[in-house]
N, C-alpha and C positions, 0 to 999 in steps of 0.2 A: 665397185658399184657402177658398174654403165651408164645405169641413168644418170649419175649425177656427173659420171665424165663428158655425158653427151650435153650438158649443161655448158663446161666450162672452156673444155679441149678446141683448139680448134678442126677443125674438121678439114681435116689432110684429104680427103675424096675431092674437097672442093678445088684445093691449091693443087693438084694433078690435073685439073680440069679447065686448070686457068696459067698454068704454065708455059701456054706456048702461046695466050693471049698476049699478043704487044701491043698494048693502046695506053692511052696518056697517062698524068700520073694522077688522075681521079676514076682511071676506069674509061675513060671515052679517049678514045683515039684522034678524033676531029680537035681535041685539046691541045695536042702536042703537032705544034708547025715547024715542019721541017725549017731552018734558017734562024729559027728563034732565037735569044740571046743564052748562050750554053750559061756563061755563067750565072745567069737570072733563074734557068731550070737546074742547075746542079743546087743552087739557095734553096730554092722553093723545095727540093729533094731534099737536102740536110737536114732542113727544119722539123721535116716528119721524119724523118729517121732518129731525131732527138726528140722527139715525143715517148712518153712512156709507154713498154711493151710496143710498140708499132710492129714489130716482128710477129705478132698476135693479130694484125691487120688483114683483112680479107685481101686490103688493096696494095699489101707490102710488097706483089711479085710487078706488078703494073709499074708500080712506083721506083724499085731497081732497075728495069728494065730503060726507061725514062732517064734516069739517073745517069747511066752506063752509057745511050745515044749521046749523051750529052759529053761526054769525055771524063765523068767522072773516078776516082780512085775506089777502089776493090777495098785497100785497108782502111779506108776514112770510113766507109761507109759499116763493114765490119767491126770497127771498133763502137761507133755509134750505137748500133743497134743490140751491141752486147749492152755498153755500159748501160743502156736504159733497158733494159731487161728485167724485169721485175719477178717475174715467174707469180702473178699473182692466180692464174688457172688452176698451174699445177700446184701450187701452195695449197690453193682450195681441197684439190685435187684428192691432196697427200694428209691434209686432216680431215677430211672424210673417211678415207681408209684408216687412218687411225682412230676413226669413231666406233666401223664396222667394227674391226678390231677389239675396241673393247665393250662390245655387244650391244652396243646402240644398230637398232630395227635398220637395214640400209634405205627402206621408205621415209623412216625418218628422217635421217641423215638427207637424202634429197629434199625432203619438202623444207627441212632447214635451209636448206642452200637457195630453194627456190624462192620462200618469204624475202630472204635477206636480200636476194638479187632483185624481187621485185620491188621495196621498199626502195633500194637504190635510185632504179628507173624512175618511180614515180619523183624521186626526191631532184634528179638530175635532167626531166625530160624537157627539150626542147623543141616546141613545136613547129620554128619554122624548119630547123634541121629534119623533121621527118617529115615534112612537105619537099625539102630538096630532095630527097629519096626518087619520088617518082619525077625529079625535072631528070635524077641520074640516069636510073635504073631506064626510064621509057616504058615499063612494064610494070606489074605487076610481080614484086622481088619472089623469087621460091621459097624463102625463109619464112616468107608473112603467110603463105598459106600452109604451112609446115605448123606455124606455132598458133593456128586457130583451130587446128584438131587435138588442143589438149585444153581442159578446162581450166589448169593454171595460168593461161597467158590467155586467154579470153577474156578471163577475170582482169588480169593487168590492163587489159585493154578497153573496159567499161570506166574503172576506176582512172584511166587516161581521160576517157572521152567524156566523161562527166566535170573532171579538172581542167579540160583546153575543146570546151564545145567549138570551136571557129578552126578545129586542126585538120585541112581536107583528108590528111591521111588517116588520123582515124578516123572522119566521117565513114571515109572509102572500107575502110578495116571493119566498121560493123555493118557495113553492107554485106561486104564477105561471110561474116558471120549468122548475116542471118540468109542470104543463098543459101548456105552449111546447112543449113535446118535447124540451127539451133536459137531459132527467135524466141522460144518460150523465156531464155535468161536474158533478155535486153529489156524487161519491161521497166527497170530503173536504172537503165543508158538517156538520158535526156535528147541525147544525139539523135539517137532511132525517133524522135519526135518530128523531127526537122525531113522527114527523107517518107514521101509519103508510099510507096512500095512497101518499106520498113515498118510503118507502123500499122499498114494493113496485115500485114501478117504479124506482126505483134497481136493486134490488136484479137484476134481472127484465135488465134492462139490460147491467149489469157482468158475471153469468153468461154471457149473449150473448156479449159482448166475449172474458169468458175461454176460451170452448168453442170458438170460433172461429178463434182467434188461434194456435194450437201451442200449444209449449213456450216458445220464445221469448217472447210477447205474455204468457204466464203468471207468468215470474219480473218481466216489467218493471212488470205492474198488479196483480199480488199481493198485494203489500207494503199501497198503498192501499186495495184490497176488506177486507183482511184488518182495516186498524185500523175500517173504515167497521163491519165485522159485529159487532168486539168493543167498541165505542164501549159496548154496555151489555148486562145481561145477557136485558133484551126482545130488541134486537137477534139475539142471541147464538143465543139459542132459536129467534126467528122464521126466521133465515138457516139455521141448521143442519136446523130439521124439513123446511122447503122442499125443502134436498139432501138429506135425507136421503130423501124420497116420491121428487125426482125419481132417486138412484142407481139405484132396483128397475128404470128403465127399460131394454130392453135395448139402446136406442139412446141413446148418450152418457152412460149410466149410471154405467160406469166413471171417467172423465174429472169428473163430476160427485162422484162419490166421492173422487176423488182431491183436489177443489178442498177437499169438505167438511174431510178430514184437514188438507190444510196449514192451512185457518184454525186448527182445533183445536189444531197446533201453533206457530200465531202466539199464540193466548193463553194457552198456558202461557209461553211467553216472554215473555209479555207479565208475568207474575207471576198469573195468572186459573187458578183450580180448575175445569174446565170436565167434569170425568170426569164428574159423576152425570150432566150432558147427555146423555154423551156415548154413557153406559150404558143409560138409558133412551129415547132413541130408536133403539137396539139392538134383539138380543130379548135382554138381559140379565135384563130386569125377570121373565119366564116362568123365571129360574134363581137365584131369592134366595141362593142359597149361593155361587154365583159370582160373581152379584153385588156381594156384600160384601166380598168376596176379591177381586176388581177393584179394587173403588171403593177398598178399603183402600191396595191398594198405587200406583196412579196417584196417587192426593191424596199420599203423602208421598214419590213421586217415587221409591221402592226396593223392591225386590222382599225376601219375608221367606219363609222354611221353613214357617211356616202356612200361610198362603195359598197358597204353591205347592203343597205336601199334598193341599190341599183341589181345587184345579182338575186336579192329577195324576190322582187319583182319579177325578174327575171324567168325564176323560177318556180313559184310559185302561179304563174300563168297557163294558160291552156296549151300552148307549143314551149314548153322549158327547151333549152340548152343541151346537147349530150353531159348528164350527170359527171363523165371523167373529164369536165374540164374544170371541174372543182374540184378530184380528186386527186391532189396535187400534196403528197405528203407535207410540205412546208409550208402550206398553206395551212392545211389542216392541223397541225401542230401550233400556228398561231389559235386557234378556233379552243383548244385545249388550254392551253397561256392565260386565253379571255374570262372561259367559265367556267376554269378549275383551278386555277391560282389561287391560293387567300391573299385580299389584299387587291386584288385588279379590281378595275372600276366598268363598269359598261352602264349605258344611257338605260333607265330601265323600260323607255321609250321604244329602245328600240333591241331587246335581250332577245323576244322573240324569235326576231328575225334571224339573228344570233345561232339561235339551235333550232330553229326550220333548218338554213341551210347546211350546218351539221349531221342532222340528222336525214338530209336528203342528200347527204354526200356517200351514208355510212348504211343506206338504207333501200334504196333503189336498185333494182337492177332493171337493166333495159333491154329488148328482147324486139329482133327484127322480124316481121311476117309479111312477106309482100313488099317488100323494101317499105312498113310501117313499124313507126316503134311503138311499142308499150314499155310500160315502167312499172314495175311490181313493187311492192313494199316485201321486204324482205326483214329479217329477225334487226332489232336495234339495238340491242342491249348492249352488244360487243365496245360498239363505241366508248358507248358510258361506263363499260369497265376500265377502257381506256382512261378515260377523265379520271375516275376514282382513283388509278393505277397513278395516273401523273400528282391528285391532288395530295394522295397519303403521301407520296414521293416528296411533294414540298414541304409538307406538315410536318414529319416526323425529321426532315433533316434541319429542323430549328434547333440551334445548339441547347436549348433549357428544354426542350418535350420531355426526354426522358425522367429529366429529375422533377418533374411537376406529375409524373405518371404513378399511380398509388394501384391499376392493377394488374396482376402477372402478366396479363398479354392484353397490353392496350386495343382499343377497338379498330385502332386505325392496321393493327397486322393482323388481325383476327381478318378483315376486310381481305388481305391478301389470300388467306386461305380461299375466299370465296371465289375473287378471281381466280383464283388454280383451279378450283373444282367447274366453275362452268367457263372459262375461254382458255382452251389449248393452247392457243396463237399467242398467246401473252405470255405465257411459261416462262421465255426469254427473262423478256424483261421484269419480272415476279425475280428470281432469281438473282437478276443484275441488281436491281434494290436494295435484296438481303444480303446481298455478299458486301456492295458499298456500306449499309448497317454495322455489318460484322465486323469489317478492315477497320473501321471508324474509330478510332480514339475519345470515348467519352468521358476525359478527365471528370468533370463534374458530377461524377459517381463514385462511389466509393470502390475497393477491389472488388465484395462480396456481389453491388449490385452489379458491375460490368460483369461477370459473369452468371449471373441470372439472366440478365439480361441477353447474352450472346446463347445462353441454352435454349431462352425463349425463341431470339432467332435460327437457331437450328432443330426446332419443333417447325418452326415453318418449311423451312427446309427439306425437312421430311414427309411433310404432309403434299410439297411440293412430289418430290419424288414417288409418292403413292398415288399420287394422279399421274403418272406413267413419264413426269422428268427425269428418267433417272440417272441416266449416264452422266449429263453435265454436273449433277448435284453431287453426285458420289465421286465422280473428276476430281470437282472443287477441292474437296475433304481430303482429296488424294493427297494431291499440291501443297495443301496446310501442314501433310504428316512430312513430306518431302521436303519442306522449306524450314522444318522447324520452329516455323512464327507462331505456332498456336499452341493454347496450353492445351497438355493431353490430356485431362481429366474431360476435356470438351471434346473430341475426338473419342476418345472412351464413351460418352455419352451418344453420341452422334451411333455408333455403332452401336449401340444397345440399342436403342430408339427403332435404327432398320430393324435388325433381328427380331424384332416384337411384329412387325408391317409386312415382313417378308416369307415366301414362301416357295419350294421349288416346284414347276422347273426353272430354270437362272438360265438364261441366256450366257453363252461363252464371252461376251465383252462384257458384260455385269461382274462375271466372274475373277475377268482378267484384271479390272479397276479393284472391287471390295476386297478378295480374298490376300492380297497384299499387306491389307488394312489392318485384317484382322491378326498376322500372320510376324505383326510388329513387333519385338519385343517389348515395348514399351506397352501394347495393345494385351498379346495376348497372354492367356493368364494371370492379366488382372482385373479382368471384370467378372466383380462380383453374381453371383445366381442364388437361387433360393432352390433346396430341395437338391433331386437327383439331374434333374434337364439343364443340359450345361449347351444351349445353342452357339456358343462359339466352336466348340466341340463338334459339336453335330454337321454345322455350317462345314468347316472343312473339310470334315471326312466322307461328306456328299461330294465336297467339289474334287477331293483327289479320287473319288472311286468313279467319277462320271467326266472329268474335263481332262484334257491333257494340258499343261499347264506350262506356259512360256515364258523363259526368264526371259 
């Protein structure tokens, strides 16, 4: 297997290259002073030639050489460099070959060798020895840019530089790396935070990726963009002005906006006060009084009767504020907290004001003519499906609702059906709900009623999916058949339910998700049919005579 000799062998091209080098016995010639004490240099020589494998040393011909000026002996040295001899390369070497041998994959065989060798590294590395590197070398070594064109020793080199962030040489090592072009995989190198070139093109990069990608591609590299921008508060600011210049665009502006908010909502969670950011690259800063009144209530997380006063007023006057400077996801999320929670208290003094500004956050659109604004009232409703969304959401995750519920589908999920039918944009989180419902352990039901119960939520489910959710929901169901966590008579069900709702044409990713499903042994040919119409039947022999179908 080459590759895996090219791992371990040393590289005989190099010692041909270096053999007629005579420089001191670290590789630098200005080390070795003519006059110097021979037997001080013959010591300092022994000692590495009695180090293990040292004949395995790049720097073994430098260091004879050294050796020999010095008047050293041929057989001492000879002898040394045997006894410590270990043969630990070609050991390697030579049980590799005995793997290929006995029909172990030789990719395998190498990426074994390559784990094991990297785990060593990491277990063995010391940072200031690869700092002396570059006091040696003076350059830039050929080896470092040799092992950053392969993604196995890139990888070694993040998982370094995340474990010894202050190591100049990695720092230097993912500079190189991202030169290389390949900054799209440094966005969880902490390092690349610190090196601002570095995290412009990171940065530059991972938007690409996100803006691209949907919805989908958005929740699965979020999570990482998100800790990469809030690694610090430079970070924090440089990531957010960027979106925040590029949202004004009118192409991907939105999408761009929307990235910006979730990070803002990744570091609050994170424990991170981010509002004055978040305010001043707003136009907050042109409305000092609302300003303060913002800033006040985002930093302690709750909304208060002053500040609300003060933005009421505000905005309810003849020149309001630009409306998005209360459009402030986290803010508005407290606003939901206030007048959809059971159980929250507001002054009934002052509730009004409350859902005026709510509802002039979630309702307004603003329209320049003349460099003059108007403000339209636009549909409200969405909001308030909001709130309902959030308040069934509290309600129903009360450990006793269910066993105090006497009928089939309580009114508070019946509620979700309606949100599915009239706000699209909610889907999500409709979804996210029933599935947290689903996974839920409801000890204090008997077996029969938990699964009434779980059928009832995957009626929703489905009604979800006939208002045109479909892909995420039938995913879901995928996942449950794949993980074996769910009982199939529920699954069984779930796939009757579609087949009643469904009708062709099928989109080819509908097809590639359900017909799996159906196609289960545990699935197919046991659900039951009345009559001659056997739609599991039908189902498939549509999709094999019209899809070409991908294992």
């Amino acid at each position: 297997c080459k590759a895996t000799h090219s791992l371990v062998i040393m590289d005989e091209e190099y010692y041909e290259r270096n053999i007629g080098d005579w420089d001191g016995p670290d590789g630098n010639q200005d080390d070795y002073v003519e006059g110097e004490n021979d037997g001080k240099v013959q010591e300092d020589c022994l000692q590495k030639f009695s180090s293990r494998d040292y004949i395995m040393e790049p720097a073994v011909f430098n260091t004879l050489k050294t050796y020999f000026q010095a008047g050293g002996s041929p057989e001492h040295v000879i002898q040394l460099l045997s006894e410590n001899y270990s043969a630990v390369a070609q050991t390697v070497n030579l049980l590799a070959e005995w793997l290929i041998q006995m029909g172990v994959e030789p990719a395998q065989v190498q990426e074994r060798v390559e784990n094991h060798l990297k785990s060593l590294l990491i277990k063995h590395f010391d940072p200031q020895k690869a700092d002396s590197i570059f006091t040696v070398e003076g350059e830039t070594p050929a080896w470092l840019e040799q092992m950053i064109a392969h993604t196995t020793w890139r990888d070694l080199f993040y998982k370094l530089a995340e474990a010894h962030p202050d190591c100049l040489m990695l720092n230097f090592t993912v500079k190189l790396i991202s030169d290389a072009g390949y900054q799209g995989e440094i966005t969880s190198v902490s390092t690349a935070c610190q090196q601002l070139e570095v995290f412009s093109r990171v940065l530059r990069t991972s938007l690409a990726t996100l803006l691209d990608g949907g919805e989908d591609n958005l929740e699965k590299n979020l999570p990482e963009f998100a800790k990469m921008v809030c690694h610090g508060e430079h970070t924090y600011l440089f990531a957010q002005a960027m979106m925040s210049i590029m949202s004004q665009e009118e192409q991907g502006g939105s999408a761009m906006r929307r990235i910006g908010q979730e990070v803002q909502k990744s570091a609050h969670q994170r424990g991170h006060d981010a509002s004055q950011i978040t305010l001043a690259l707003g136009t907050a800063a042109a409305y000092p009084r609302a300003c303060q009144a913002l800033g006040a209530m985002l930093s302690k997380g709750a909304l208060n009767p002053a500040d609300i006063t003060v933005l009421f007023k505000m905005f309810s006057s003849m020149d309001p504020p630009p409306v998005e400077l209360i459009r402030v996801p986290a803010f508005l999320d407290l606003f939901m907290q206030s007048l959809f929670k059971p159980g929250s208290k507001i002054n009934q003094d002052h509730k009004h004001k409350y859902i005026h500004i709510l509802a002039y956050a979630a309702s307004v659109v603003e329209t320049w003519k003349k460099s003059i604004r108007f403000s339209l009232v636009a549909h409200m409703f969405p909001v308030v499906a909001m709130g309902v969304l959030k308040w069934v959401d509290w309600t129903v995750s009360e450990p006793r609702y269910f066993q105090l519920q006497t009928d089939h589908t309580p009114v508070h999920l019946a509620l979700l059906d309606e949100i599915s039918t009239c706000h699209q944009l909610l889907h999500p989180q409709v979804l996210h709900l029933l599935i947290k419902l689903f996974e839920t352990e409801h000890s204090q039901l008997d077996v029969m009623e938990q699964m009434e119960l779980k059928k009832t939520l995957l009626d929703r489910m489905v009604h979800l999916l006939s208002r045109g959710y479909v892909l995420p929901v039938v995913g879901y169901i995928r996942k449950c058949l794949e993980k074996l966590n769910t009982d199939i008579s529920l699954i069984r069900y779930f796939v009757t339910e579609v087949l009643d709702v469904i009708a062709p044409p099928y989109t080819s990713d509908f097809v590639q998700l359900f017909l799996p499903i159906l196609e289960n042994d545990s699935i197919a040919g046991t659900i039951r049919t009345e009559g001659e119409h056997d739609p599991v039947a039908e189902f498939i022999a549509h999709c094999k005579s019209n899809f070409i179908m991908m294992n």
